[in-house]
Residue frames as qw, qx, qy, qz and C-alpha x, y, z in Angstrom:
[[0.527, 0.550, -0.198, -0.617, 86.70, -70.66, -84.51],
 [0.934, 0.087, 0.326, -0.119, 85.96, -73.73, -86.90],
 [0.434, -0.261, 0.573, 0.644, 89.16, -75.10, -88.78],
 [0.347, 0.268, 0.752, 0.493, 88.72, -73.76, -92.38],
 [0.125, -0.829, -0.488, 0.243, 86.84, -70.66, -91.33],
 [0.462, 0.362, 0.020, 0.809, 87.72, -67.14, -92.51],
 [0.345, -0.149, -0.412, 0.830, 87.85, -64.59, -90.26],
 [0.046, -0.699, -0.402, -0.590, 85.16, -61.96, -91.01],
 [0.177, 0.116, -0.263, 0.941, 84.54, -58.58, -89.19],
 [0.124, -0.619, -0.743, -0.221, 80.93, -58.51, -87.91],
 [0.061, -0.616, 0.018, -0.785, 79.02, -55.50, -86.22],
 [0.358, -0.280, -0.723, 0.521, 78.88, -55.15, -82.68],
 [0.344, -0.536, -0.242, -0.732, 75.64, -52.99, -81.09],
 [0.304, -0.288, 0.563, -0.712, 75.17, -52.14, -77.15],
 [0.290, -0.377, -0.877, 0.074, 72.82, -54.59, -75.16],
 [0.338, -0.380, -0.209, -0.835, 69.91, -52.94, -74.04],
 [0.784, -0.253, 0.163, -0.542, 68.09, -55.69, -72.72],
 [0.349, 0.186, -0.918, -0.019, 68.24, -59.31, -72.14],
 [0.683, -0.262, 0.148, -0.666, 65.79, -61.57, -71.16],
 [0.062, -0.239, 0.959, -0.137, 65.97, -65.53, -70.12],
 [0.758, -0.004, 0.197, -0.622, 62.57, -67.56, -71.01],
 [0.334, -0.008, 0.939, -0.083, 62.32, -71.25, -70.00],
 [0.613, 0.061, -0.327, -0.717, 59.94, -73.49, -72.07],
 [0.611, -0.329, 0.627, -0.353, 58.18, -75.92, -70.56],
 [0.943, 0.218, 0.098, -0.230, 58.05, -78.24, -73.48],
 [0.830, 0.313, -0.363, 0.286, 61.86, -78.24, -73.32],
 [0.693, -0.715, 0.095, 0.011, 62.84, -78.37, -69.90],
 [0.769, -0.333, 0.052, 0.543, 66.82, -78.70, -71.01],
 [0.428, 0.313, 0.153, 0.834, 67.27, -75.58, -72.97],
 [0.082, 0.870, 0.388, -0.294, 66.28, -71.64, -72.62],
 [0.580, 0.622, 0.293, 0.436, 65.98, -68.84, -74.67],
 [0.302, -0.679, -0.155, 0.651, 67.95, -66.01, -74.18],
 [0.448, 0.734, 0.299, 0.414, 66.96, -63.14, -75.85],
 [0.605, -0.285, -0.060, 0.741, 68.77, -60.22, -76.44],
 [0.325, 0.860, 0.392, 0.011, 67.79, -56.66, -77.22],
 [0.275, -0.354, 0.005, 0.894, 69.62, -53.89, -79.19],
 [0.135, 0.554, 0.071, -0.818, 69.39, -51.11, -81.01],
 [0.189, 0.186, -0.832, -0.487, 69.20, -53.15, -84.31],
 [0.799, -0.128, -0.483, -0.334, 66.40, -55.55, -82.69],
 [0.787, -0.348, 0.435, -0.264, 66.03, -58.83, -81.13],
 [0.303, 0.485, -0.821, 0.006, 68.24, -61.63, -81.07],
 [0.893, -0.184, 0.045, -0.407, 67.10, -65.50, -79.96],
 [0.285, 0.423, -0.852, 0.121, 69.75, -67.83, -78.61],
 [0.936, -0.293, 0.002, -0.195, 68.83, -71.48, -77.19],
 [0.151, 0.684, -0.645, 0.305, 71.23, -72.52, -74.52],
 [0.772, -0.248, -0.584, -0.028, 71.67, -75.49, -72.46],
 [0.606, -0.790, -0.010, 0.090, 72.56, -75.25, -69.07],
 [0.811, -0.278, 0.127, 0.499, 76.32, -75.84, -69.79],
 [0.321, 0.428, 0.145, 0.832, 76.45, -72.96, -71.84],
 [0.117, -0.865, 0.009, -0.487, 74.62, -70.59, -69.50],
 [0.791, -0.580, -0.057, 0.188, 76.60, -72.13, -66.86],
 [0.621, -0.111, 0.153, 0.761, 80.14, -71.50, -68.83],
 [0.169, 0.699, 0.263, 0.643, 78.39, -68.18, -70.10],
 [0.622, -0.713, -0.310, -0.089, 77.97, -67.36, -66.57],
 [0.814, -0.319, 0.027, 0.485, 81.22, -68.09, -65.44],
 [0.482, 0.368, 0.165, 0.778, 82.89, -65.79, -68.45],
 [0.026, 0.796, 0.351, 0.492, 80.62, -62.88, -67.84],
 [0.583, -0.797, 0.071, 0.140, 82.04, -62.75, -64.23],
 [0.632, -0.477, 0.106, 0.601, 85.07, -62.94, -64.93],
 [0.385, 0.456, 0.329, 0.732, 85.10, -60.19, -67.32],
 [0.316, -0.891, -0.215, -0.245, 83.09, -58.14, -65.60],
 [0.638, -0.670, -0.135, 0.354, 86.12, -58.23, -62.57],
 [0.726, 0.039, 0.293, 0.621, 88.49, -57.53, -64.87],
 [0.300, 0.625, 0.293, 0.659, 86.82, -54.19, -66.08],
 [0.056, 0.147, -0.304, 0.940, 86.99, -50.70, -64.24],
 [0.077, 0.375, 0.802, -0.459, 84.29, -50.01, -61.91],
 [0.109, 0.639, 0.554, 0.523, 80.96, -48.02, -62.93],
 [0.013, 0.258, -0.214, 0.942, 80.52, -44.67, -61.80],
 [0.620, -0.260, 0.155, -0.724, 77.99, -44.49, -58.92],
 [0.920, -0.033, -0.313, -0.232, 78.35, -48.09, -58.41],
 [0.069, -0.633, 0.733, -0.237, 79.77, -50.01, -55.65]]
């Protein structure tokens, strides 16, 4: 969090969806959109963020109990 920043409590809403869409007129970013129940959401990411997004999501993911019916 940025120095000088107050803390703030925001809402948090299931993922639904999520989609990943390259543009060819910027070949170093993509959008990743996100869907909940609230809407759509539009993040632009460079590789190094979907690379270190990447990286987190696994390891969280190991960290959590399996899904039922899933192996």
């Amino acid at each position: 969090m940025a120095e000088g920043t107050e803390e703030q409590e925001l809402p948090a809403y299931p993922i639904r969806a999520y989609q990943l869409i390259p543009d060819p007129n910027q070949p170093a970013v993509v959008a990743l959109a996100i869907e909940t129940d609230q809407g759509h959401s539009l993040f632009l990411a460079t590789r190094a963020i979907l690379e270190d997004l990447g990286k987190d999501l696994l390891e969280r993911a190991a960290k959590m109990p399996p899904t039922p019916g899933k192996t």
